[in-house]
ZAKE-815838 format. One record per atom (N, C-alpha, C): residue in three letters; x, y negated, z negated. Coordinates in steps of 0.02 Angstrom, whole numbers, padded with zeros to 5 digits, always signed. Atoms other than C-alpha are relative to their C-alpha. Layout:
# ZAKE-815838
ALAXYZ
...
This chain:
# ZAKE-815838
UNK-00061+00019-00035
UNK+03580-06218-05061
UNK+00059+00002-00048
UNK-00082+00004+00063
UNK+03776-06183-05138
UNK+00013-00056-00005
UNK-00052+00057+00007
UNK+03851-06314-05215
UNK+00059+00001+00024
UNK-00059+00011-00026
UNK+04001-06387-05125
UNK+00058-00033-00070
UNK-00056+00036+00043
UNK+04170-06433-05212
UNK+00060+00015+00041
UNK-00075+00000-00036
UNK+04336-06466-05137
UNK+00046+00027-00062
UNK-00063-00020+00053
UNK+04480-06382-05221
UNK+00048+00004+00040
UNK-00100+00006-00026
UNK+04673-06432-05199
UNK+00047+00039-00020
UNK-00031-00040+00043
UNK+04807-06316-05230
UNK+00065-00039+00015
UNK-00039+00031+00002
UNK+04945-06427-05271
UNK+00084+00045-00037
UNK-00090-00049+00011
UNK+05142-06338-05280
UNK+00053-00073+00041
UNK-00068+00044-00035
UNK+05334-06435-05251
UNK+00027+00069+00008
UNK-00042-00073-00025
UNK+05360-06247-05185
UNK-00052+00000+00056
UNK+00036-00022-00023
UNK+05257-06152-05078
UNK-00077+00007-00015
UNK+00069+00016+00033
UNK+05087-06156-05179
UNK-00048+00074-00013
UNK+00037-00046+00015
UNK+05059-05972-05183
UNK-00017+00027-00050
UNK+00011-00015+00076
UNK+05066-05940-05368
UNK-00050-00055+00010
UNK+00048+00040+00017
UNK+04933-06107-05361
UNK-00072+00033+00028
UNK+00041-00015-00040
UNK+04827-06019-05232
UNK-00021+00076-00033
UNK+00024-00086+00030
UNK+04832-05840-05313
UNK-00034-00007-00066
UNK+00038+00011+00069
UNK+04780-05893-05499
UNK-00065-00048+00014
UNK+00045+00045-00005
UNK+04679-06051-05428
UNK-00070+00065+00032
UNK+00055-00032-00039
UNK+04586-05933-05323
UNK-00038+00057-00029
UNK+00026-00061+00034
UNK+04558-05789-05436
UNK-00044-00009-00064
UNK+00039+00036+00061
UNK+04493-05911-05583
UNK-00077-00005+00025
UNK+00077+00035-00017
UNK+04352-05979-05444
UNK-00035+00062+00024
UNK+00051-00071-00013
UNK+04285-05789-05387
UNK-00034+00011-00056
UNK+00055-00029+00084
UNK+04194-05797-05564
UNK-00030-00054+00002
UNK+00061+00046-00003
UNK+04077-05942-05504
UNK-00033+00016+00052
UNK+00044-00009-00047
UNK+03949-05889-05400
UNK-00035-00063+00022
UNK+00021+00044-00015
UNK+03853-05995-05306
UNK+00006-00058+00003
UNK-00030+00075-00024
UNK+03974-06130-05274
UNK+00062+00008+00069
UNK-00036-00017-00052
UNK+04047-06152-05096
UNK+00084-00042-00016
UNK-00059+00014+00025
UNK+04230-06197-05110
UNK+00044-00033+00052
UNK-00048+00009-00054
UNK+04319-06300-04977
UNK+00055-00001-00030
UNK-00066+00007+00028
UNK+04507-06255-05002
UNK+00063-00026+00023
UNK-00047+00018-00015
UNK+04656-06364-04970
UNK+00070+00018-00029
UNK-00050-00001+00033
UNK+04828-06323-05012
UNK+00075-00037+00033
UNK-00050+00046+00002
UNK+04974-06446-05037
UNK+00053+00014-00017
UNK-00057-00062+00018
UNK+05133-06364-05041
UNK+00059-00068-00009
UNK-00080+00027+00022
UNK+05328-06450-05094
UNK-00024-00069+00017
UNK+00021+00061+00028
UNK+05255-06598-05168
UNK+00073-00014-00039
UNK-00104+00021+00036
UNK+05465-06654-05208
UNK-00011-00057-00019
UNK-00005+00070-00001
UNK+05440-06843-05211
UNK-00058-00035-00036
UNK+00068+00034+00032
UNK+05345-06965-05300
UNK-00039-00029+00070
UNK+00054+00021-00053
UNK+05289-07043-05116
UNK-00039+00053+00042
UNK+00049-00051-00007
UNK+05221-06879-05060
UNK-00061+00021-00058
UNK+00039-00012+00066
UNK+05144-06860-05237
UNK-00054-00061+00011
UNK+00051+00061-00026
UNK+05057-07043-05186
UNK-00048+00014+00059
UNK+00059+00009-00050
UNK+04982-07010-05005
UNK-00036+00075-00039
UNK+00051-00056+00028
UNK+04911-06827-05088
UNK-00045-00021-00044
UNK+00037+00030+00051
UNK+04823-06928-05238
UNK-00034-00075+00052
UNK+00037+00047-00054
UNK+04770-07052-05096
UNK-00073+00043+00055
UNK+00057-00063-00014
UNK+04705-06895-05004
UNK-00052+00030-00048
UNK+00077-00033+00050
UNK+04605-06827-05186
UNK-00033-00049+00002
UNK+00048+00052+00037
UNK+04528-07011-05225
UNK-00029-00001+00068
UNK+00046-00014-00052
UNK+04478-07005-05028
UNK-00072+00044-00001
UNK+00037-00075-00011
UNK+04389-06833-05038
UNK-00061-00008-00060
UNK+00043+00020+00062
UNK+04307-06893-05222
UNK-00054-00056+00025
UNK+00032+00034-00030
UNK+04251-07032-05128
UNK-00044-00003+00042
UNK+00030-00043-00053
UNK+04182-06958-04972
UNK-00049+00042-00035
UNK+00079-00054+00037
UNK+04079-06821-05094
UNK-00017-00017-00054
UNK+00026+00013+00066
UNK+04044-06907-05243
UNK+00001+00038-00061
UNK-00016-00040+00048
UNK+04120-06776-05351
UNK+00065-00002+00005
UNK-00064-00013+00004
UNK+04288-06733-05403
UNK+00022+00036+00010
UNK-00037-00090-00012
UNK+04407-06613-05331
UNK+00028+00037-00050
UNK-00048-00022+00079
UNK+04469-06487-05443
UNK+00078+00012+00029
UNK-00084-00027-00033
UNK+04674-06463-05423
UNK+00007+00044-00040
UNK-00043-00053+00024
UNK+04761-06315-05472
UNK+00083-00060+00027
UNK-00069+00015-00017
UNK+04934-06377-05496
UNK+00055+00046-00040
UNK-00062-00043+00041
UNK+05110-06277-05521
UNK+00052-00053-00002
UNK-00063+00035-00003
UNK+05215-06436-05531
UNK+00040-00009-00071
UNK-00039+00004+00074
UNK+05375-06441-05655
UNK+00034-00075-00006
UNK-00030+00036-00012
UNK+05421-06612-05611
UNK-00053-00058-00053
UNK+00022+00040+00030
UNK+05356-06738-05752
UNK-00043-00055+00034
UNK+00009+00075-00060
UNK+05343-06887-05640
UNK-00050-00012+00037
UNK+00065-00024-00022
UNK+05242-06812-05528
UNK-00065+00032-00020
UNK+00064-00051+00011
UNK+05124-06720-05614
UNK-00033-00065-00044
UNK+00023+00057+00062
UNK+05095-06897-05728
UNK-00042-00046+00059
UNK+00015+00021-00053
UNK+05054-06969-05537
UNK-00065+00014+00034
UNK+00061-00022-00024
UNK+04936-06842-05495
UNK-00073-00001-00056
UNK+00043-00011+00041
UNK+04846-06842-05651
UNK-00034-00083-00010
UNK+00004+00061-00004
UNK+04815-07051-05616
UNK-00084+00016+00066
UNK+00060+00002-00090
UNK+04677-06974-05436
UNK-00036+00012-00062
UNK+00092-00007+00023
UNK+04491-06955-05462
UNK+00009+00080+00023
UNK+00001-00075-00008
UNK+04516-06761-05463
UNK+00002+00013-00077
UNK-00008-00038+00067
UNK+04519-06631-05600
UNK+00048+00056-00005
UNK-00055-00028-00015
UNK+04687-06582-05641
UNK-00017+00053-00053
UNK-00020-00068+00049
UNK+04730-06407-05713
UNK+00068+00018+00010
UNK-00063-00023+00007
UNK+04899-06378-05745
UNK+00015+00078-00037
UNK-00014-00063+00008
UNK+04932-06200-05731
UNK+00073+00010-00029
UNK-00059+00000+00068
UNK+05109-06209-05802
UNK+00003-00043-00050
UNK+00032+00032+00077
UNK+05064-06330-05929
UNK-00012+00033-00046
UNK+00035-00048+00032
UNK+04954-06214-05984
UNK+00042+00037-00049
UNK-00027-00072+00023
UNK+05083-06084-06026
UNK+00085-00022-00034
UNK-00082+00017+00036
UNK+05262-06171-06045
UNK+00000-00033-00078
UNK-00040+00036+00061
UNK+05251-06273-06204
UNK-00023+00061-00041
UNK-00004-00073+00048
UNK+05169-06099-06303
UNK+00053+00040+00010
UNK-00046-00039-00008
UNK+05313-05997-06208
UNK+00061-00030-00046
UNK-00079+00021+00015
UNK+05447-06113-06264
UNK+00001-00008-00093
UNK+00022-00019+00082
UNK+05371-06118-06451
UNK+00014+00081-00005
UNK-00001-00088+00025
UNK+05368-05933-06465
UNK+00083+00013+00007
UNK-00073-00015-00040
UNK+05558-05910-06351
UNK+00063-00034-00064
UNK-00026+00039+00033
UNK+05621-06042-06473
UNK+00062-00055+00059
UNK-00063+00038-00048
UNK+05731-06130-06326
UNK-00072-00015+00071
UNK+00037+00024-00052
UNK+05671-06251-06199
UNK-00010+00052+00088
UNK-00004-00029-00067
UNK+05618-06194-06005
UNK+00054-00039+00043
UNK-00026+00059-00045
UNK+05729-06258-05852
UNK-00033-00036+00037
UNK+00029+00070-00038
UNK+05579-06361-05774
UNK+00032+00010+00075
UNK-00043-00002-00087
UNK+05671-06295-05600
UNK-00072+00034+00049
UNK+00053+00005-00057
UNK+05560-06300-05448
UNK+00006+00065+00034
UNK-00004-00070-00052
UNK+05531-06144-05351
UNK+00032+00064-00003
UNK-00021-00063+00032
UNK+05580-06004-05475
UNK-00053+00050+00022
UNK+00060-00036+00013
UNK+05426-05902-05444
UNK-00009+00034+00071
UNK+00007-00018-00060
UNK+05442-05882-05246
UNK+00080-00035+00044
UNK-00088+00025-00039
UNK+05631-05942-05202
UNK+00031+00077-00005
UNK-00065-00025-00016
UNK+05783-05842-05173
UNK+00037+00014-00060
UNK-00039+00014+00053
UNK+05831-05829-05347
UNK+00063+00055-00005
UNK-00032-00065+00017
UNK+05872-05640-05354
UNK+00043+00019+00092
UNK+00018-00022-00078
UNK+05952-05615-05156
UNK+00003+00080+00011
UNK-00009-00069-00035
UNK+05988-05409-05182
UNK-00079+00020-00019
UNK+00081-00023-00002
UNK+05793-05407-05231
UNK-00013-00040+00035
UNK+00015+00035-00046
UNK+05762-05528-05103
UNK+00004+00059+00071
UNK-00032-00041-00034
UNK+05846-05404-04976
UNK-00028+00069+00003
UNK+00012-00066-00002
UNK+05763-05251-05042
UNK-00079-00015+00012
UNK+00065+00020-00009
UNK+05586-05340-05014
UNK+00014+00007+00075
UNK-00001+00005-00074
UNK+05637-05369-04825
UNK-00007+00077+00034
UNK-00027-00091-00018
UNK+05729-05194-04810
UNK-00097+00034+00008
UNK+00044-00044-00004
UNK+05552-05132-04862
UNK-00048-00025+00062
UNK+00038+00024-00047
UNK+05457-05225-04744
UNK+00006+00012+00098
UNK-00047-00035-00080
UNK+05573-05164-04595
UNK-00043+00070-00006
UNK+00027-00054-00008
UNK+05528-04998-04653
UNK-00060-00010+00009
UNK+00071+00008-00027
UNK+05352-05001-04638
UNK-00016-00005+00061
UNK-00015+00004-00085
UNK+05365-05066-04467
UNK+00018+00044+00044
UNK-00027-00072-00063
UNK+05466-04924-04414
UNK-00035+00056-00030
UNK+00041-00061+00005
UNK+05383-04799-04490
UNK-00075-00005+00000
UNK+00092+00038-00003
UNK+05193-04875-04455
UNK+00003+00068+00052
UNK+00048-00037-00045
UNK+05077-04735-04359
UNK+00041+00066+00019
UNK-00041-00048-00033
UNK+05206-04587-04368
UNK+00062+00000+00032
UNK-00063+00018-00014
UNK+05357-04656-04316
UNK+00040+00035-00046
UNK-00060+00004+00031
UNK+05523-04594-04372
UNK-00008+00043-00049
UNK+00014-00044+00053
UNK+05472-04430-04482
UNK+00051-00003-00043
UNK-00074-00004+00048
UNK+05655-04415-04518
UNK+00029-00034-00059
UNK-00022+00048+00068
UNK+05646-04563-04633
UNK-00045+00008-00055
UNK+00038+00012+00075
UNK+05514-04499-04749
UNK+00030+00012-00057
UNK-00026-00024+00045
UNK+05630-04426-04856
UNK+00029-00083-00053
UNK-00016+00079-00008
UNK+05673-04627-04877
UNK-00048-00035-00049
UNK+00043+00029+00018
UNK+05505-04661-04918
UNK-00031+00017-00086
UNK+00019-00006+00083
UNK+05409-04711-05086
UNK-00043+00049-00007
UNK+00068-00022+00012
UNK+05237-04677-05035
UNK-00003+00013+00083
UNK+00002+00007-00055
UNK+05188-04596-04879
UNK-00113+00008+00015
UNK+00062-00023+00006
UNK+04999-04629-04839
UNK-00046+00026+00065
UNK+00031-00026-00052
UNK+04884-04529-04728
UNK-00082-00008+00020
UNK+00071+00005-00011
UNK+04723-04538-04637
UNK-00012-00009+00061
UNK+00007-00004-00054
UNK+04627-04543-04480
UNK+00019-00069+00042
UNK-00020+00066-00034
UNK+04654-04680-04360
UNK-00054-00077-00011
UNK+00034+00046+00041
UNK+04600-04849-04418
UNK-00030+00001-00065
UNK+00041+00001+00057
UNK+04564-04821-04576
UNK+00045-00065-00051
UNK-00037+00054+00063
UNK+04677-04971-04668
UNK+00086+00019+00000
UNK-00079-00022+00033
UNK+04875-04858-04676
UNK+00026-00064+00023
UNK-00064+00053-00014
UNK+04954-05006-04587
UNK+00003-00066-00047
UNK+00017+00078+00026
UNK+04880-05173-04671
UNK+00038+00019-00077
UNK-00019-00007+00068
UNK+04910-05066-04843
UNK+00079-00002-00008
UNK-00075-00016+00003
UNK+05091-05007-04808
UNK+00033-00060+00007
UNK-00013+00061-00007
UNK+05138-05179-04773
UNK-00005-00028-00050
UNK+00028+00036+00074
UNK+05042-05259-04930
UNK+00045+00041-00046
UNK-00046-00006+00035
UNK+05154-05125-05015
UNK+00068-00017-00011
UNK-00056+00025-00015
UNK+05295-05169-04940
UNK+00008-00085-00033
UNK-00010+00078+00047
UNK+05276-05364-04987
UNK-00009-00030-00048
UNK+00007+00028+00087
UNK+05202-05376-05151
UNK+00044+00063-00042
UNK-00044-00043+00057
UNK+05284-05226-05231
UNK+00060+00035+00011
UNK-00078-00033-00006
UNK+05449-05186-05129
UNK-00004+00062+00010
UNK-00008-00047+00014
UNK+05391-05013-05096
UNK+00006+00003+00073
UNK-00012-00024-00066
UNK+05451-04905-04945
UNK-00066+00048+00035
UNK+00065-00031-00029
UNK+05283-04860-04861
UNK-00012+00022+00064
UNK+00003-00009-00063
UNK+05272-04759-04721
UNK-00081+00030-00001
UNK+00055-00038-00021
UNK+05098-04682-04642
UNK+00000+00044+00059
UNK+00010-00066-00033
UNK+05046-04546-04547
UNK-00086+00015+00037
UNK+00073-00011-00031
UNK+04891-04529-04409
UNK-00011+00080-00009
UNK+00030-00045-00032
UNK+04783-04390-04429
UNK-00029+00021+00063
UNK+00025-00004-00086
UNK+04749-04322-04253
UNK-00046+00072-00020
UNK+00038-00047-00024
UNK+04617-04182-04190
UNK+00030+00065-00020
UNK-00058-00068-00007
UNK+04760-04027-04194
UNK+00003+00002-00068
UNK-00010+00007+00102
UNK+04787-04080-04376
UNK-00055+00029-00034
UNK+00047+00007+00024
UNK+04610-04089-04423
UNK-00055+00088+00016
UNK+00041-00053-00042
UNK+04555-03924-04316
UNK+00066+00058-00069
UNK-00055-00068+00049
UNK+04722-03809-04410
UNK-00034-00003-00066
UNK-00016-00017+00043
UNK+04673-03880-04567
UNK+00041+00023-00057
UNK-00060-00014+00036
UNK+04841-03880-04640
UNK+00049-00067-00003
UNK-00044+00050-00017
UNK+04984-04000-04661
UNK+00040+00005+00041
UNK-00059-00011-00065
UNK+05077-04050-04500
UNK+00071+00009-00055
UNK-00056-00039+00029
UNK+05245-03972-04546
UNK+00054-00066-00016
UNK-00026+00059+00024
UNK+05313-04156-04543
UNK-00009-00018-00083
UNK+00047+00026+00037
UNK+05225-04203-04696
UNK+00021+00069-00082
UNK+00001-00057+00048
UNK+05254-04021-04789
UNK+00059-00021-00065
UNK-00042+00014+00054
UNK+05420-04066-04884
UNK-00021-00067-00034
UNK+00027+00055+00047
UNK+05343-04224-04941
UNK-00061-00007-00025
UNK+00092-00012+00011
UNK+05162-04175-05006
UNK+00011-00029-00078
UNK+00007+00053+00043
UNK+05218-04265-05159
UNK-00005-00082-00006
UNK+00032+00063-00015
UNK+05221-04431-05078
UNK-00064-00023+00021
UNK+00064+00005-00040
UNK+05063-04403-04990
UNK-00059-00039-00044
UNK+00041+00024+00028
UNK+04931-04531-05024
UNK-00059-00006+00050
UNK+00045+00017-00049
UNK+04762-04522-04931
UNK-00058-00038+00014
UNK+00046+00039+00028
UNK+04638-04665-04881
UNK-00046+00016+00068
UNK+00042-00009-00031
UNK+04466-04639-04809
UNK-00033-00029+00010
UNK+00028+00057+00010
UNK+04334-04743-04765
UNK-00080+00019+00045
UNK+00076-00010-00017
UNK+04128-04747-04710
UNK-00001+00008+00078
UNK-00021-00035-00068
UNK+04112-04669-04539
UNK-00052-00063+00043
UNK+00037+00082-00033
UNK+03971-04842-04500
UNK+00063-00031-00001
UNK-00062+00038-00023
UNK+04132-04942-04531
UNK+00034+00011+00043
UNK-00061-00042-00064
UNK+04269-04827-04429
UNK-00052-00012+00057
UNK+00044+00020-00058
UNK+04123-04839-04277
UNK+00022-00069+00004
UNK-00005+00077-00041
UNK+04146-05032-04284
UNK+00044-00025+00004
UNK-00069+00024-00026
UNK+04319-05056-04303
UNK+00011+00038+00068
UNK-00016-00019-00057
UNK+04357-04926-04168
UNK-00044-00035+00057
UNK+00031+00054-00055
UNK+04218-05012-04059
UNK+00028-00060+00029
UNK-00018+00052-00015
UNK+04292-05169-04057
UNK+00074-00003+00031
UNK-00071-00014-00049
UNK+04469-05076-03989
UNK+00007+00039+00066
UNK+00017-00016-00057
UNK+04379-04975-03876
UNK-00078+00027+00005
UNK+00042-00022+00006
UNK+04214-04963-03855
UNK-00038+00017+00047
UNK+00054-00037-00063
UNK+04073-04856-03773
UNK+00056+00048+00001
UNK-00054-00071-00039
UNK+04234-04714-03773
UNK-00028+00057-00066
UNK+00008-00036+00027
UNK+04225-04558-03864
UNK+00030+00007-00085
UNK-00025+00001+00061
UNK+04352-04606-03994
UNK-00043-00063-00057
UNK+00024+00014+00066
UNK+04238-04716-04072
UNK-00083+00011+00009
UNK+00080-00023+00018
UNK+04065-04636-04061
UNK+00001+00025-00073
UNK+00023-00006+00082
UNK+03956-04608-04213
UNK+00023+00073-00018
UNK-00009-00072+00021
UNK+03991-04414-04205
UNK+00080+00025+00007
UNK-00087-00006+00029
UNK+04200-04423-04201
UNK+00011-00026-00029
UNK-00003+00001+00049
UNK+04183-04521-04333
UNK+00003+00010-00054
UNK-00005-00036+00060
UNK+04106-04424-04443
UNK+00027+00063-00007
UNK-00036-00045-00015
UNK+04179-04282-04385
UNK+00072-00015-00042
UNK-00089+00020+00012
UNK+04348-04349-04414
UNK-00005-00003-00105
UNK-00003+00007+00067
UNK+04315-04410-04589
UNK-00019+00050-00049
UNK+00026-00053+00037
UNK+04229-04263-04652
UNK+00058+00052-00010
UNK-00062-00061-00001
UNK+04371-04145-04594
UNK+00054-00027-00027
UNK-00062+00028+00054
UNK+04519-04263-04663
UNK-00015+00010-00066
UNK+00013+00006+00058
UNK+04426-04277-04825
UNK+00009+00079-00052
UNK-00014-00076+00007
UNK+04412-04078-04837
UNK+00076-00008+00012
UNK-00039+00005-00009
UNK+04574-04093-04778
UNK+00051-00007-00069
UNK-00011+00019+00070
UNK+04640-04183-04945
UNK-00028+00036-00057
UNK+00027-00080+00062
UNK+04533-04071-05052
UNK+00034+00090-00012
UNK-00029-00071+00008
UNK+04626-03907-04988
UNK+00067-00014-00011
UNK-00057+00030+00024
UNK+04796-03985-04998
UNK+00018-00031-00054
UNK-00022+00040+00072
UNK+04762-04073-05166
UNK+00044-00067+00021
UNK-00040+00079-00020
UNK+04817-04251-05092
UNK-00061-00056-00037
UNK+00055+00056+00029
UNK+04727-04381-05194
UNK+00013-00039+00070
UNK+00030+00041-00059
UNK+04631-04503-05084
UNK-00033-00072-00049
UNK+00041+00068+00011
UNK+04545-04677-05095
UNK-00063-00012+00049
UNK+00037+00033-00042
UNK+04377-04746-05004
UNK+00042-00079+00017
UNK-00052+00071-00026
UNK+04458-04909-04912
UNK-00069-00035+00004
UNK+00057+00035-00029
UNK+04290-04957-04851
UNK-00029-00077-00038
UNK+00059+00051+00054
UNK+04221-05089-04985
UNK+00036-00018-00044
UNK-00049+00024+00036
UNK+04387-05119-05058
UNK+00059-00048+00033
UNK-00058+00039-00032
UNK+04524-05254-05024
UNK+00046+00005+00006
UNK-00091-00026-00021
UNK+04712-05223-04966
UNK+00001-00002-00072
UNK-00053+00007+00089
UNK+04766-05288-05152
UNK-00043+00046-00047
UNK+00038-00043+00035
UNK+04628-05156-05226
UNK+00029+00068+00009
UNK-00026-00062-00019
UNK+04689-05002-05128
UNK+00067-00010-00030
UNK-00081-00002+00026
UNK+04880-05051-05157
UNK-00012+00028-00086
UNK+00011-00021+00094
UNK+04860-05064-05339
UNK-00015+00050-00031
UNK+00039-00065+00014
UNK+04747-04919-05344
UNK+00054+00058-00002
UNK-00055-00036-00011
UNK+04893-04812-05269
UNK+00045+00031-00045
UNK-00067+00028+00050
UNK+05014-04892-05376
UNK-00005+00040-00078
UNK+00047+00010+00072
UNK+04915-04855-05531
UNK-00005+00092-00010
UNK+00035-00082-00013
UNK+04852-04665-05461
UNK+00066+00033-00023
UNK-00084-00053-00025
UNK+05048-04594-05402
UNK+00038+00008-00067
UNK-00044+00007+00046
UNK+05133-04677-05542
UNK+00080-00027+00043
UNK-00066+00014-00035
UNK+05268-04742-05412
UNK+00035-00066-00021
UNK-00019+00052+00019
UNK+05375-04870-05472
UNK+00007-00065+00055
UNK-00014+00081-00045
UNK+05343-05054-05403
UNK+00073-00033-00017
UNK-00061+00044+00010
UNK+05491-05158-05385
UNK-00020-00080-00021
UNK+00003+00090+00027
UNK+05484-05338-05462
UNK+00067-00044+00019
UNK-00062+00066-00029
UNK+05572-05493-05393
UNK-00014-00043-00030
């Protein structure tokens, strides 16, 4: 049986820097189940009280200690939380008093640098990208590829939308996609949309057992997702990318933030940072 442990992700922001490092530390313990809470704009010392009322509960209730991830810059509070029956880790702790030794000048200790509004024309160009995507999701709007960072292609359901999106919000990029259809796949060539931009072209593929069960579950018992237009489909896109020279990815057994990256990493396209 897994061992259980509660883990808190304690932020006086949003808590996603607590949740992205907290969470990426505990995928390197196997065989421990993880209930996860997260406690977001912890501002006050009396919010900082009922949450350390809530860990010594939960310690109490399982006879172990929760572990916290905390991103708080607020002294006060973090001297409050470190008073519960939990096990604090202070993830900026960790890192500010070596930064500010090395920097030679103190930090500003300001709350919600990391996911606020700091920058708003990179704030603005994160949205902008996120519009795009939207409008150019599934073939929409050819006219704007010229627009675009990365444009990625592949048969239907295979991942272009969830990814173009994930590009769009973690790295600011302008991601449009493109369905392979039947006419496409039968010519063997690039739809003529697509031709002036065969340097954006990025293509992702994926296990023709998977494509069967996603399409099943959007329409199933139809032709578009039997076992043999599956593989059909994937076989001929994949050739497809091989005569065109379009690098590709398997999606199948990989996670949105695996493929993105992958992309990112493959093209050489510049991410934007906020």
């Amino acid at each position: 049986m897994a061992k259980k442990r509660t883990v808190f992700y304690l932020s006086d922001r949003t808590g996603i820097t607590a949740e992205t490092l907290g969470g990426s530390l505990l995928t390197q313990f196997d065989g421990v189940e993880f209930r996860q809470i997260s406690v977001p704009f912890i501002q006050s010392e009396e919010k900082a009280r009922r949450t350390v009322a809530m860990i010594d509960r939960t310690a109490q209730e399982e006879g172990v200690r929760p572990l916290l991830f905390c991103t708080l810059v607020d002294d006060r509070v973090i001297a409050l939380l470190q008073e519960s029956q939990g096990y604090l880790l202070d993830l900026f702790g960790t890192f500010i008093d070596p930064l500010e030794m090395e920097l030679g000048q103190e930090s500003t200790h300001s709350a919600g640098r990391a996911h606020g509004i700091a920058n708003q024309r990179a704030y603005q160009s994160r949205i902008e990208a996120m519009h795009f995507a939207l409008e150019n999701d599934d073939g929409n709007s050819p006219h704007n590829y010229r627009q675009a960072d990365i444009i990625l292609v592949g048969v239907s359901r295979c991942g272009k939308t969830p990814t173009c999106l994930y590009l769009a919000l973690q790295f600011g990029l302008r991601a449009a996609n493109y369905p392979l259809i039947e006419d496409d796949l039968h010519a063997m060539v690039l739809p003529d949309r697509l031709v002036p931009h065969r340097k954006k072209l990025y293509g992702l593929s994926i296990d023709p057992d998977r494509l069967v069960q996603i399409r099943a579950e959007r329409r199933p018992n139809s032709p578009y997702s039997s076992r043999r237009q599956c593989d059909w489909e994937i076989h001929e896109a994949q050739r497809l990318f091989e005569v065109e020279s379009i690098p590709w990815i398997d999606s199948t057994y990989k996670s949105i933030e695996e493929i993105a990256s992958t992309i990112v990493d493959q093209t050489g396209v510049q991410r934007r940072f906020f």
